[in-house]
C-alpha positions as a printed NumPy array, in Angstrom:
array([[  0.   ,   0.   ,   0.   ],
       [  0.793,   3.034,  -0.638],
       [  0.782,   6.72 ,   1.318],
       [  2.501,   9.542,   0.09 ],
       [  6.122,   7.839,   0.476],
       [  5.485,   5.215,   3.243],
       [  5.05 ,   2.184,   1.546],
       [  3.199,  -0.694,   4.048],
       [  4.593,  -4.489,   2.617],
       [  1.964,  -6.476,   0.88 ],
       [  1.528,  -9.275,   3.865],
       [  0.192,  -6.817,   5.961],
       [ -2.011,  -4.382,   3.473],
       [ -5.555,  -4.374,   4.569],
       [ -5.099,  -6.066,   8.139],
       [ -6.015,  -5.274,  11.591],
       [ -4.461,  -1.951,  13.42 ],
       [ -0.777,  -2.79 ,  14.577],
       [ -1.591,  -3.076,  18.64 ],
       [ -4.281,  -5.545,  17.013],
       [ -1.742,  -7.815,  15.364],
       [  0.686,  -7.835,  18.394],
       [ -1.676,  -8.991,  20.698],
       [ -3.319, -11.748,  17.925],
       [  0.404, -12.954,  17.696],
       [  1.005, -13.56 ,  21.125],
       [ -2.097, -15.243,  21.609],
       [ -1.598, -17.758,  18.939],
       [  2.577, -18.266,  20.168],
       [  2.577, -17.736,  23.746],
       [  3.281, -21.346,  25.164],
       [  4.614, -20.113,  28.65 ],
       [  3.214, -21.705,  31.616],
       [  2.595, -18.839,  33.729],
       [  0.505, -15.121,  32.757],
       [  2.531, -12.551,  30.694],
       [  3.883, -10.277,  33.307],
       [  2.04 ,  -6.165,  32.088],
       [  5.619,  -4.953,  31.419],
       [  6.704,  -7.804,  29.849],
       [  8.217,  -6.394,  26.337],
       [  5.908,  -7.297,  23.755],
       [  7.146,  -6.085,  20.326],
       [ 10.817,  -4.979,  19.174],
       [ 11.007,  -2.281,  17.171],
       [ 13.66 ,  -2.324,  14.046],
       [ 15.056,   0.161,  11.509],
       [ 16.505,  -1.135,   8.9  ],
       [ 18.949,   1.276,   6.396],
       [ 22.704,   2.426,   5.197],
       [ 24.325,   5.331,   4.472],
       [ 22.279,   8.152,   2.951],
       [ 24.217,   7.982,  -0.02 ],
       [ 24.006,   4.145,  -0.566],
       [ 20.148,   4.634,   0.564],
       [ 19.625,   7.328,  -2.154],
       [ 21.129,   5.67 ,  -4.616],
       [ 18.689,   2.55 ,  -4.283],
       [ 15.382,   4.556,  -3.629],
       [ 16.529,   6.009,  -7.056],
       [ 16.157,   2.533,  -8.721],
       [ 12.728,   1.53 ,  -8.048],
       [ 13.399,  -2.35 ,  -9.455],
       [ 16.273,  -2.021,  -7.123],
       [ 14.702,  -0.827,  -3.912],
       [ 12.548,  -3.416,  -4.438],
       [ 14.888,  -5.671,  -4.364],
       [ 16.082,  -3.908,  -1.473],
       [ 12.417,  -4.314,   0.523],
       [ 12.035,  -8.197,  -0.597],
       [ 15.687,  -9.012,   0.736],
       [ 14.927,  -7.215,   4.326],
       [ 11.729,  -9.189,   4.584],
       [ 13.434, -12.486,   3.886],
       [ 15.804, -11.641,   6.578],
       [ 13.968, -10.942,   9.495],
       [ 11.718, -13.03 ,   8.776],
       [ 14.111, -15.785,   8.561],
       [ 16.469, -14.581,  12.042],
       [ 12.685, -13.741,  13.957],
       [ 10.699, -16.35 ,  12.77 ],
       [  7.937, -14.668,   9.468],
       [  4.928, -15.159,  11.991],
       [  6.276, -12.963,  14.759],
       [  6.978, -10.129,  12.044],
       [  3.889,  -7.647,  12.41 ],
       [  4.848,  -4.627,  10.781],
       [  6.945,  -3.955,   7.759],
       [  6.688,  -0.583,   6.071],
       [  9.273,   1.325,   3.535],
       [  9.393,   4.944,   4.619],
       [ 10.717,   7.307,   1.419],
       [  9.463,  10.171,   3.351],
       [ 11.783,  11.09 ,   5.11 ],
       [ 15.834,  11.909,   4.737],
       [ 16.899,   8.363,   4.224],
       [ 15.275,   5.561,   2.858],
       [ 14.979,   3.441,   5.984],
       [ 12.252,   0.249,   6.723],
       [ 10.423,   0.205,  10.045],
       [ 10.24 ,  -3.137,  11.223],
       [  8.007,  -4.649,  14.479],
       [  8.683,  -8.053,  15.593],
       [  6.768,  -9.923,  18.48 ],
       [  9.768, -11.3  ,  20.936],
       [  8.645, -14.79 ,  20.842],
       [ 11.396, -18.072,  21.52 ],
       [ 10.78 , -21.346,  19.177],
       [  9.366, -22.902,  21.795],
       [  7.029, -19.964,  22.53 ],
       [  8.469, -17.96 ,  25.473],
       [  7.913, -14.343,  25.51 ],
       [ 11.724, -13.099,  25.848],
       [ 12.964,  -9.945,  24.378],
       [ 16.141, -10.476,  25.743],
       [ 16.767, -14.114,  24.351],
       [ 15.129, -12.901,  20.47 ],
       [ 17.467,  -9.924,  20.415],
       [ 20.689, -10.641,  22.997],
       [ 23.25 ,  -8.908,  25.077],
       [ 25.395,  -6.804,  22.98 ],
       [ 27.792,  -9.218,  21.451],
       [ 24.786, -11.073,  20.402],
       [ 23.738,  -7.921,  18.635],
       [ 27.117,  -7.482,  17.226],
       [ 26.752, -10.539,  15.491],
       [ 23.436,  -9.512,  14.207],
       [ 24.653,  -6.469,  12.917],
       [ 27.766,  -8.671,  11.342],
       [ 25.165, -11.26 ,   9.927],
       [ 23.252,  -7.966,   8.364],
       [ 25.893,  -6.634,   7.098],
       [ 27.171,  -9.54 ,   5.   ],
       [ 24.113,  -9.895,   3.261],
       [ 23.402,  -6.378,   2.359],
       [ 27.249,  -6.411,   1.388],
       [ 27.205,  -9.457,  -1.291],
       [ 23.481,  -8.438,  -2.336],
       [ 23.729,  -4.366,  -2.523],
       [ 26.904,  -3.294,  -1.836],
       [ 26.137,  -1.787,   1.224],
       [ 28.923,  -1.536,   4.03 ],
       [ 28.485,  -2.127,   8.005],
       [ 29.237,   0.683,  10.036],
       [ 32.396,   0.529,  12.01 ],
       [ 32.83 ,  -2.63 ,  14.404],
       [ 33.258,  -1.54 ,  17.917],
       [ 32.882,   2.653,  17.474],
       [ 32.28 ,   5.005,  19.805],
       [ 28.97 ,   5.593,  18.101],
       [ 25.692,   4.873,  20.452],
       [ 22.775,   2.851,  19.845],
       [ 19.514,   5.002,  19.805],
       [ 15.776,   3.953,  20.394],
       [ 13.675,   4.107,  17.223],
       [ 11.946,   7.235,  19.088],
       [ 15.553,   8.684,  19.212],
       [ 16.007,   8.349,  16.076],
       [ 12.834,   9.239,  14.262],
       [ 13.239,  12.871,  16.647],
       [ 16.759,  13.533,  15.136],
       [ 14.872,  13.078,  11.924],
       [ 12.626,  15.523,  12.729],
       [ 15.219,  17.545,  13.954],
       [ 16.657,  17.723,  10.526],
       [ 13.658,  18.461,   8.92 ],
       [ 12.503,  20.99 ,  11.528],
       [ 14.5  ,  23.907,   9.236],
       [ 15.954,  22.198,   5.615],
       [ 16.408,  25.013,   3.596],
       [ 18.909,  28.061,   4.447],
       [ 16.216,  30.987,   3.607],
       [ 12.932,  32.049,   5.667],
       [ 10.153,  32.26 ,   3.856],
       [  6.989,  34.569,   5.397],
       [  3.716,  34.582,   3.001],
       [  2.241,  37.736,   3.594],
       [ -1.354,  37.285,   2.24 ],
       [ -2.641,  40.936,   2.455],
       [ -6.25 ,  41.509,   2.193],
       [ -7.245,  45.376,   0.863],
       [-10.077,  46.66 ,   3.003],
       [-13.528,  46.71 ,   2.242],
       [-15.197,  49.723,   2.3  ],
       [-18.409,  50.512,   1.31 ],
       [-20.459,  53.425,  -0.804],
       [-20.544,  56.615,   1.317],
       [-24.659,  57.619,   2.447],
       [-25.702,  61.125,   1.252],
       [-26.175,  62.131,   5.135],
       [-23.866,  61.256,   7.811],
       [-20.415,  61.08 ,   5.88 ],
       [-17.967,  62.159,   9.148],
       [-19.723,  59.247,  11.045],
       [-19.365,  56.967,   8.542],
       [-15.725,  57.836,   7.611],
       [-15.065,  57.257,  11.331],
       [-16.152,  54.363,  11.389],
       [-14.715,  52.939,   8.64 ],
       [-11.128,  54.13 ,  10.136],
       [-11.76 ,  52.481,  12.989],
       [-12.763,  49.072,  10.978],
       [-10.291,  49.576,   8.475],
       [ -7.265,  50.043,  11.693],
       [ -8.641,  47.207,  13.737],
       [ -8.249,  44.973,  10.503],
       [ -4.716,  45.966,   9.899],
       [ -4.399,  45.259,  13.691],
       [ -5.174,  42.624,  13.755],
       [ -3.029,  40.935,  10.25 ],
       [ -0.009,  42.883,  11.911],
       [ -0.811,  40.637,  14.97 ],
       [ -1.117,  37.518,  13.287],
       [  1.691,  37.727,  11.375],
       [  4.12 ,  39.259,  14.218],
       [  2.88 ,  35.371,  15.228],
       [  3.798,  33.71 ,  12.485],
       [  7.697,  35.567,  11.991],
       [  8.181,  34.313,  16.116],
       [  7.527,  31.059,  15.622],
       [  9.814,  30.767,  12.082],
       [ 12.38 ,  32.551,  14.4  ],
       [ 11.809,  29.604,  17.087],
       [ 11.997,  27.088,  14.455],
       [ 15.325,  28.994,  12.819],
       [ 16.684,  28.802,  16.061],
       [ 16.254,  25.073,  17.386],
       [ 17.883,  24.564,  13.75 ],
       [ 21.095,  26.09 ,  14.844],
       [ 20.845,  24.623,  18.228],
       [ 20.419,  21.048,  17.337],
       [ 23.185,  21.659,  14.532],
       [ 26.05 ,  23.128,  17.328],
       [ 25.068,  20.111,  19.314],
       [ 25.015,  17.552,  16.381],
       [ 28.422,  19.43 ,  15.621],
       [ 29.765,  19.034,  18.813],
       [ 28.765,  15.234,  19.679],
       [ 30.298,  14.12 ,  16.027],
       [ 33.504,  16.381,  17.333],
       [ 34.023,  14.505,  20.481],
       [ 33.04 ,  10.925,  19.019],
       [ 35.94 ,  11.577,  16.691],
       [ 37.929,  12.534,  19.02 ],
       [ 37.457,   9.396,  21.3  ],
       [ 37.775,   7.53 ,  18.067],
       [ 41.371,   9.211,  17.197],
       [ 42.686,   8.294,  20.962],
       [ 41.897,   4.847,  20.324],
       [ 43.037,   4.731,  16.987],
       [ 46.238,   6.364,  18.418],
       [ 46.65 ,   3.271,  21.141],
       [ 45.993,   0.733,  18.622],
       [ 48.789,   2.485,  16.426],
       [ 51.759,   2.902,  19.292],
       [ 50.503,  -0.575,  20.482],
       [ 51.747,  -1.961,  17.027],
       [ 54.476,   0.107,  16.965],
       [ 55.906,  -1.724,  20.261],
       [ 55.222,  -5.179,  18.452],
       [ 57.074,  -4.177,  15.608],
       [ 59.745,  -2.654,  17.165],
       [ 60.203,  -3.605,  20.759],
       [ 64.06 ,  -2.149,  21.15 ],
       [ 62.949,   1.087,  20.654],
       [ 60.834,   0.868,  24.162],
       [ 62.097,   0.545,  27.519],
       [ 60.134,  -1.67 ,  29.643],
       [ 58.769,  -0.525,  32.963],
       [ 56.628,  -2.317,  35.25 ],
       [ 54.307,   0.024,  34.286],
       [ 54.715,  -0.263,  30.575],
       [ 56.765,   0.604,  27.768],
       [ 58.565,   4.255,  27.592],
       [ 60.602,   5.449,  24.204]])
């Protein structure tokens, strides 16, 4: 199906609301002996995507994005079991082309267990790894880097920075003044200073009130310019000190090879090694 640019996978076009399909899952799957605890986790949420660059280029190829779509499905539905995936929708909406995934945490032999379906963070690793390989040999696509400093965000996280970046795209504000001229009627024969006052005072609490409205409207574009430049300095500075965390372990890695390749050079310490 299709709305706008969010493009809902045909096994789940036409079907019951998505809170629906959850709980119809777990009814048919749960095999656990005793009641699902309320805050037991009931659905994982997954994005699925690249780069933006490797993601434009497929959404640009619509035999390839579908491709793209088909090969996604086939492997969640393969590492999750296809019954436990609920929800699988395309979004081209937004800055990258990115799939939205939901997948009822349920074990093979029908436990409820988000923590067994999706791991401890090596397990995710490998996930990521198995990922990886597959878009690799099928699209091209490469993992991001093993074992950076970058963080895992929530798919709420991630859909706000999204927002974020669409909050203000373009580097010009635009204000649509719609003016309106006033309306004024045929002067009477009798009574013209009345009427003439009158129609000042109309005619001023009309222009009031635009200049009101639109004093409104230039705030809240300043607001919006604003948390643009706000969320960019902080973007800026999180991507400044990620490198930098990045570059001190790159520099360990580096002088710890150094020592292996040329251990005379060092004195040992109990410490360590000094030049």
């Amino acid at each position: 199906g299709e709305n706008g640019k969010v493009y809902v996978y045909d096994n789940f076009k036409n079907r019951r609301s998505l809170q629906e399909r959850i709980n119809r899952r777990i009814q048919e799957g749960y095999k656990g002996k005793t009641a699902i605890r309320k805050d037991a986790v009931t659905h994982l949420n997954v994005v699925l995507t690249g780069s933006h660059e490797e993601m434009t280029a497929i959404g640009e190829n619509p035999e390839r994005l579908t491709q793209w779509m088909n090969e996604n499905y086939r492997f969640v539905s393969e590492r999750f079991g296809g019954r436990n995936v609920v929800d699988f929708t395309l979004h081209m909406d937004e800055r990258t082309p990115h799939i939205h995934c939901v997948v009822v945490p349920l074990t093979v032999d029908g436990r409820l267990s988000a923590k067994e379906v999706m791991g401890d963070r090596r397990k995710l690793s490998e996930l990521q790894d198995c990922y990886g390989k597959v878009m690799q040999n099928k699209f091209g696509l490469q993992r991001g880097i093993k074992g950076s400093t970058a963080t895992h965000d929530s798919v709420r996280e991630y859909y706000g920075r999204i927002e974020e970046r669409l909050i203000y795209p373009s580097n010009s504000m635009e204000l649509n003044y719609e003016t309106r001229a006033p309306q004024i009627g045929t002067p009477p024969l009798i009574g013209r200073e009345k009427w003439a006052e009158k129609q000042n005072k109309a005619i001023y609490e009309d222009f009031t009130q635009m200049r009101e409205h639109y004093k409104h409207e230039a705030e809240k574009q300043s607001q919006k310019v604003l948390k643009y430049f706000q969320n960019s300095k902080l973007q800026a500075e999180e991507k400044a000190d990620r490198l930098r965390k990045e570059n001190a372990q790159l520099r360990g890695v580096i002088e710890e090879q150094h020592k292996k390749l040329h251990p005379e050079r060092y004195i040992r310490h109990n410490k360590g090694y000094s030049l």
